[in-house]
C-alpha positions as CSV (number, residue, x, y, z in Angstrom):
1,X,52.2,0.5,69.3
2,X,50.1,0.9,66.2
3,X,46.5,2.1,67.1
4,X,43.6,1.6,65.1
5,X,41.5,4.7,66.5
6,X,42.9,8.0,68.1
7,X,39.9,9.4,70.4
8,X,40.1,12.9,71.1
9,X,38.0,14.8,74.5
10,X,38.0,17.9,76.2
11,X,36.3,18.3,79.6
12,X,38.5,15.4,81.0
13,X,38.4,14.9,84.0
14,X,34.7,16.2,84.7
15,X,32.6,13.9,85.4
16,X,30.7,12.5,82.6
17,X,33.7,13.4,80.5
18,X,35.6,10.6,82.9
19,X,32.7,8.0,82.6
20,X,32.6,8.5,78.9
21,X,36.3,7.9,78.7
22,X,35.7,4.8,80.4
23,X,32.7,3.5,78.4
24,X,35.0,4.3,75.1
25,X,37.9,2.2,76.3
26,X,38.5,-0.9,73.8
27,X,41.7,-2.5,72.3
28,X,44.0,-0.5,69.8
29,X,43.0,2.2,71.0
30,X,44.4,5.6,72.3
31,X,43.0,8.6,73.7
32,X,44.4,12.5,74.0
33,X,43.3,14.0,76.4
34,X,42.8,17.7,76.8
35,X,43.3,18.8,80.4
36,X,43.6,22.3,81.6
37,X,47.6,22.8,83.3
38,X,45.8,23.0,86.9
39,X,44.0,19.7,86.5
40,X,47.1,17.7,85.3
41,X,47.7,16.4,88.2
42,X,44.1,15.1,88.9
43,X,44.3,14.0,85.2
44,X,46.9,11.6,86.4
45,X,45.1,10.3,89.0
46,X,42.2,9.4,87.4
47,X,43.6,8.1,84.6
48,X,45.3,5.6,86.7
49,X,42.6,4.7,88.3
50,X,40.9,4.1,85.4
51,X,43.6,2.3,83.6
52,X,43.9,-0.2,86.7
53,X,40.4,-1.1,86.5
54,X,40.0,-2.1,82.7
55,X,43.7,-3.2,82.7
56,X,44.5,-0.7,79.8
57,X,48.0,-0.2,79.4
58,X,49.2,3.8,80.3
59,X,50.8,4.6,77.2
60,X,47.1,4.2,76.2
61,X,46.2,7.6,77.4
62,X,47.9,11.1,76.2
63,X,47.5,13.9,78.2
64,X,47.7,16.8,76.5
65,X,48.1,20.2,78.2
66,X,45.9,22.8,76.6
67,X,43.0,24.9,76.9
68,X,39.4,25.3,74.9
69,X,40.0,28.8,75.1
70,X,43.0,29.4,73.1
71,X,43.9,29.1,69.2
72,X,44.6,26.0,68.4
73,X,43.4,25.4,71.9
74,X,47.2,26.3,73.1
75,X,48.8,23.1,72.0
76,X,52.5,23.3,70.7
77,X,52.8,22.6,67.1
78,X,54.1,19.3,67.3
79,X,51.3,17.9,69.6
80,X,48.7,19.8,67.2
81,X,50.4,18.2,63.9
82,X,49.7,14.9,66.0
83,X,46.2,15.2,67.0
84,X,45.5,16.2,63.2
85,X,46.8,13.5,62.1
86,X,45.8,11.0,64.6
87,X,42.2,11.2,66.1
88,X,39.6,9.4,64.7
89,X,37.0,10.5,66.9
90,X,36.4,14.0,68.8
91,X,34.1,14.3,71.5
92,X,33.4,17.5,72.8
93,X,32.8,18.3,76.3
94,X,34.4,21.2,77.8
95,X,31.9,24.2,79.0
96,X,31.1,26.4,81.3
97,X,28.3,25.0,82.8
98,X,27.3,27.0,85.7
99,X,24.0,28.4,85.4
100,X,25.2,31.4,87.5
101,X,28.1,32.4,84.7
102,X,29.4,35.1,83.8
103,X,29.0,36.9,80.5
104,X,33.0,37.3,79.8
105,X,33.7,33.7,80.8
106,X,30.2,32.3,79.4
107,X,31.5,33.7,76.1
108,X,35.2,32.9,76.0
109,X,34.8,29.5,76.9
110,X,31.0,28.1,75.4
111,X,31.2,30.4,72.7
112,X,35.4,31.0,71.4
113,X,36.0,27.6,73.2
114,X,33.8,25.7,71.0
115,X,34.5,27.8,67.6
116,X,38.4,26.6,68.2
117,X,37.3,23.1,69.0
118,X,35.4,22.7,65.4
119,X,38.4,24.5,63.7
120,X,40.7,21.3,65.0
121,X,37.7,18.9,64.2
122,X,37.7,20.9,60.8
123,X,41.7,20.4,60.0
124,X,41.5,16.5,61.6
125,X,43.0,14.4,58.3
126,X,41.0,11.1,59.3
127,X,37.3,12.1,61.1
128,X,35.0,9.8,61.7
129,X,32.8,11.2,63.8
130,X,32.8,15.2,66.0
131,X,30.4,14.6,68.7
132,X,29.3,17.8,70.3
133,X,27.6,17.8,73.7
134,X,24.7,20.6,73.6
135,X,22.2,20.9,76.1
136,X,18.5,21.0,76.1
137,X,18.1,24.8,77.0
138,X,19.7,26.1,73.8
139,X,15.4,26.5,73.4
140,X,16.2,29.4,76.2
141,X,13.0,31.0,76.5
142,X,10.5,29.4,74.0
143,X,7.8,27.7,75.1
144,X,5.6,24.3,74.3
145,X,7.0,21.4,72.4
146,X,10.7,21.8,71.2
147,X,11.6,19.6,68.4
148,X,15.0,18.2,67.5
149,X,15.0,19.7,64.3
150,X,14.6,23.2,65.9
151,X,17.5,25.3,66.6
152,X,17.1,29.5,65.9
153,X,14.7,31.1,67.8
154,X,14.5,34.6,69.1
155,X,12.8,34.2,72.8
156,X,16.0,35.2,74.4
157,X,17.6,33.1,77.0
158,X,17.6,33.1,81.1
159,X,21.5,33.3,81.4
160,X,24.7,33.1,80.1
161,X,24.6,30.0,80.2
162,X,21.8,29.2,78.2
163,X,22.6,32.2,75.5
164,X,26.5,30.8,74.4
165,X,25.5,27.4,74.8
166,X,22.7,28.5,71.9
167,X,25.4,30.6,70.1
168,X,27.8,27.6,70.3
169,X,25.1,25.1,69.0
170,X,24.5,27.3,65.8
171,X,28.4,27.6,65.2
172,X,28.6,23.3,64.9
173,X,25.7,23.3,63.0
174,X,27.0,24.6,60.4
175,X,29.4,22.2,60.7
176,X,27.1,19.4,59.4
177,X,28.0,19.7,55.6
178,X,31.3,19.4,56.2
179,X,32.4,16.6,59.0
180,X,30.5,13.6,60.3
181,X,28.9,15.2,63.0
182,X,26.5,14.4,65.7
183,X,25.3,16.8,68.5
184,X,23.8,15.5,71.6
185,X,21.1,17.6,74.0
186,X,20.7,16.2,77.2
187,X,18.5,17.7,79.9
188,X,19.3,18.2,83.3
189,X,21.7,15.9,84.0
190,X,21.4,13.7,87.9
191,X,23.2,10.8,89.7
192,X,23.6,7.9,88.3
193,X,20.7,5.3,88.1
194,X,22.4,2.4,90.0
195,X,24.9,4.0,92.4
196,X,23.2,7.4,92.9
197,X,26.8,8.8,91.9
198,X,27.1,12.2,91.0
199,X,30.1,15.4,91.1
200,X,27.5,18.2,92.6
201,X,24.7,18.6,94.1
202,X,22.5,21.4,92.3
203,X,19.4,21.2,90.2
204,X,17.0,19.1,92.0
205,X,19.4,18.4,94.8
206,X,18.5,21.7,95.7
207,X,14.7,20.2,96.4
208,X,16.5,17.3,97.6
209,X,18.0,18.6,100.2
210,X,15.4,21.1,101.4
211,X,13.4,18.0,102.2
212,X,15.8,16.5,104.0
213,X,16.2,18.9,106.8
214,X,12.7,18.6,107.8
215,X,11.5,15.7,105.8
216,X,8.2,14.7,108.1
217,X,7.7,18.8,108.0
218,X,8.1,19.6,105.0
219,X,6.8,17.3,102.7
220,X,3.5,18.7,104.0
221,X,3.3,21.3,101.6
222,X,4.4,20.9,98.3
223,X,6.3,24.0,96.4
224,X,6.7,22.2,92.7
225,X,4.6,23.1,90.6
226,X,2.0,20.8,89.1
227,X,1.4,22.2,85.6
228,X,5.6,22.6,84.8
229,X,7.6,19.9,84.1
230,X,11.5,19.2,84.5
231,X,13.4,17.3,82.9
232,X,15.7,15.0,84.2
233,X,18.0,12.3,82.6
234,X,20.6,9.9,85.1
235,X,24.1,10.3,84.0
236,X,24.3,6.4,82.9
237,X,22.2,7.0,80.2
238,X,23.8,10.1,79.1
239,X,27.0,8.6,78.6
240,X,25.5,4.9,77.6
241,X,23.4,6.9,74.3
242,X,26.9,8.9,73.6
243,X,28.6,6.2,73.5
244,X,26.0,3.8,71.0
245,X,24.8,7.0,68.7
246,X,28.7,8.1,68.5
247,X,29.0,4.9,66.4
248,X,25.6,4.6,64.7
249,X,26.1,5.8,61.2
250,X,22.3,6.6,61.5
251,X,23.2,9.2,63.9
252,X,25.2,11.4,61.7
253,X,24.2,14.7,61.0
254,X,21.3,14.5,63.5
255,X,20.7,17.1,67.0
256,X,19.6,14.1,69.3
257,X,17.8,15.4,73.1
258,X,18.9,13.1,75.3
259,X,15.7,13.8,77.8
260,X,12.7,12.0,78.9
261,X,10.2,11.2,76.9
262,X,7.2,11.3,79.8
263,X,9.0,13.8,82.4
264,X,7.2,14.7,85.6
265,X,6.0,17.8,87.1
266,X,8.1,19.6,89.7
267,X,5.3,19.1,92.0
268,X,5.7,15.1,91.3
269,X,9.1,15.1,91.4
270,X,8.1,17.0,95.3
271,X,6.0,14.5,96.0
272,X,8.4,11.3,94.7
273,X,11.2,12.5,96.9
274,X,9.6,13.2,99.8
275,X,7.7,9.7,99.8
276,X,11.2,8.0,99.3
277,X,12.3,10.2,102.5
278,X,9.9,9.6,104.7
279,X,6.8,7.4,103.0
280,X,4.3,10.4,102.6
281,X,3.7,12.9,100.1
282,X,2.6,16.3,100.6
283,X,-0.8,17.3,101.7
284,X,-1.2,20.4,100.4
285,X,0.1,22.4,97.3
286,X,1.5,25.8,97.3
287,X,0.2,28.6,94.5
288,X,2.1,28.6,91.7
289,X,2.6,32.5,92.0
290,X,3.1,32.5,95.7
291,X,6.0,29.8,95.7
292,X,7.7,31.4,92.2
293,X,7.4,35.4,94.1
294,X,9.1,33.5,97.5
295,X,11.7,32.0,95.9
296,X,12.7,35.4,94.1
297,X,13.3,36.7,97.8
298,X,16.6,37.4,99.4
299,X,15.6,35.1,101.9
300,X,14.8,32.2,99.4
301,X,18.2,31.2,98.7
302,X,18.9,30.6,102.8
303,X,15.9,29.1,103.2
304,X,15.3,26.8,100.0
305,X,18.8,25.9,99.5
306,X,17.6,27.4,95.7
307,X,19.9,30.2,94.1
308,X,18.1,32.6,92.4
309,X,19.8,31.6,88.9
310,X,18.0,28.0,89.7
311,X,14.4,29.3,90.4
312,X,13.2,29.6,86.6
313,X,14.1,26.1,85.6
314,X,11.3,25.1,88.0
315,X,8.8,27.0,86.1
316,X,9.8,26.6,82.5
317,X,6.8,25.7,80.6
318,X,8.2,23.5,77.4
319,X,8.9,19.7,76.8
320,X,11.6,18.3,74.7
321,X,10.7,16.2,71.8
322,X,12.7,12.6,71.8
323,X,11.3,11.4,68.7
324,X,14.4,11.2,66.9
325,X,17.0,9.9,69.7
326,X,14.2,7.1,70.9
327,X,14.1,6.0,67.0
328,X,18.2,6.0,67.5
329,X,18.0,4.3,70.5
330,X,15.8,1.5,70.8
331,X,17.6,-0.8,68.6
332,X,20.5,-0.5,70.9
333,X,18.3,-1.7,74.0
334,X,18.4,2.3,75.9
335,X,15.7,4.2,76.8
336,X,15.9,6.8,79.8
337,X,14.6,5.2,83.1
338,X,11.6,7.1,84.7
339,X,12.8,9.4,87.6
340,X,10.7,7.3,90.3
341,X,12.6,3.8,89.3
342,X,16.2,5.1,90.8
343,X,15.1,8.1,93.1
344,X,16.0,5.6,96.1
345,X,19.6,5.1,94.4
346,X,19.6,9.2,94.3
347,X,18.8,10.1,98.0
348,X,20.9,7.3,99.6
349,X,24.2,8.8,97.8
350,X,23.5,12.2,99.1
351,X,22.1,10.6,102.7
352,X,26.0,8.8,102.5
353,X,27.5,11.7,100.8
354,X,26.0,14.4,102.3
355,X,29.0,17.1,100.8
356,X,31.2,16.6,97.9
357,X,34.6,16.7,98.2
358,X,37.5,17.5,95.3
359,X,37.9,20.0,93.1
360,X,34.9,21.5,90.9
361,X,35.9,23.6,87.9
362,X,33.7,25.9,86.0
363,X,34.7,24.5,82.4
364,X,34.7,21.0,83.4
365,X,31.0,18.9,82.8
366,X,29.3,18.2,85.8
């Protein structure tokens, strides 16, 4: 069968790389898929699944055995000469997300992984567009009002994470004078809007599911914090703005956050889930210094549900400018719902889910 587009993704089959590769799906149309050797199998699986549902024929999908981390990300010549001459579209996805990372692994798959990735989207014969999922928190350490134009700073970083994502960031960059590229920021990234769905529960599940052990307890006093926001953005619209910008010529050569425009506090976001729990907020409000020097302690983490690795991102004073991906966005109908419009959808998943199941793997997307 002749195809008119050849769609390219790493990071299949994490999570939002999976509900991409469904949103993407469209007649004449085939898709390589890079998997890992140890998910192949699960590959399979939800490939299937996914073919069944949008009746797509099989031969539709390639799965191609290979690794970020390696040149020419381990693919055998002939499947290499393929993709080269093939894809249309590349979409990036593939990371180490884990705020917790190490440096070694951090590196070798943000960092080399990524640099490997552009040097395929670099040697691709027939590019239309290299989309490259960033992340919000390249801005690390800065403070106040980060623009979408902004990139280099030096105000360090909080982790791993955060530093190679940064590094990674700057290396596709550079990119932009060469390929039709597009590179996408979201923020912290939660269930989806409708169904509550999600792969894991950290971020603000770790809130979430403090309050849920006690909820009448303790929602009575609030640990947030009412002068930080955080940024959260469902899953659906992630994938829904990918999706549209990857095929708005207007997008290319643009760094789009894909973030909330009007984010709440951490104290709000407190006091939303723990009226959705139970129908009351909080009645009091914990110092700011007293809850960020408690949940430094070795007894936080047993306590709070938090990790130590999670406490900063609950005191991180700096908003994400939208300007740019709003402008993208609105003719195409999107704009990021307001955390206290689907927070029901959220806490009834994990109240029905209340553990994850399957396997989670450090280089797939959450």
């Amino acid at each position: 069968m002749l195809y008119r587009e050849s769609i390219f993704i790493t990071g299949f089959p994490g999570f939002i790389a999976g509900r991409l590769l469904e949103r993407l799906i469209k007649p004449e149309t085939q898709y390589f898929l890079l998997v890992q050797p140890q998910f192949v199998r699960l590959a399979m699986t939800r490939i299937e699944e996914i073919a069944e549902v949008h009746q797509v024929d099989l031969d539709a999908f390639v799965i191609v055995e290979g690794d970020i981390t390696l040149p020419n990300l381990g693919l055998p010549n002939a499947d290499l000469e393929t993709i080269q001459y093939e894809t249309t579209d590349v979409f990036h996805l593939a990371a180490a997300y884990d705020l917790g990372v190490g440096k070694d692994t951090a590196f070798k798959v943000n960092l080399e992984g990524t640099k490997h990735v552009n040097d395929l989207a670099l040697s691709i014969k027939n590019l239309h567009r290299y989309n490259y999922i960033s992340t919000c928190y390249v801005a690390g350490k800065r403070t106040g009002r980060i623009l979408e134009t902004e990139l280099e700073h030096k105000e360090g970083f909080r982790n791993f994470y955060e530093e190679t994502k940064y590094l990674a960031e700057i290396e596709v960059d550079r990119l932009k004078s060469h390929v039709p590229l597009t590179i996408y920021r979201p923020s912290v990234v939660v269930g989806d809007s409708e169904t509550g769905e999600t792969a894991k529960y950290d971020g603000i599940y770790y809130l979430l599911n403090y309050l849920r052990r006690a909820p009448q307890i303790l929602r009575l006093l609030n640990i947030g914090n009412p002068s930080v926001r955080l940024n959260l953005v469902p899953v659906d619209f992630v994938v829904e703005s990918i999706y549209e910008l990857s095929r708005d010529r207007n997008a290319v050569g643009r760094t789009l956050a894909l973030a909330d425009p009007s984010p709440l506090t951490t104290s709000e976001i407190f006091d939303v889930l723990a009226k959705d729990l139970c129908g009351r907020k909080s009645e009091f409000q914990l110092p700011q210094r007293v809850a960020e020097w408690f949940l430094h302690t070795g007894i936080s983490p047993s306590v709070t549900g938090l990790p130590h690795h999670g406490v900063p991102y609950f005191f991180i004073s700096q908003t994400y400018d939208t300007a740019l991906a709003d402008d993208l966005l609105t003719p195409h109908g999107i704009a990021c719902p307001r955390f206290p419009d689907y927070v029901s959808n959220i806490v009834d998943f994990v109240e029905e889910n209340p553990t994850l199941t399957g396997p989670q793997a450090s280089r797939l997307p959450a």
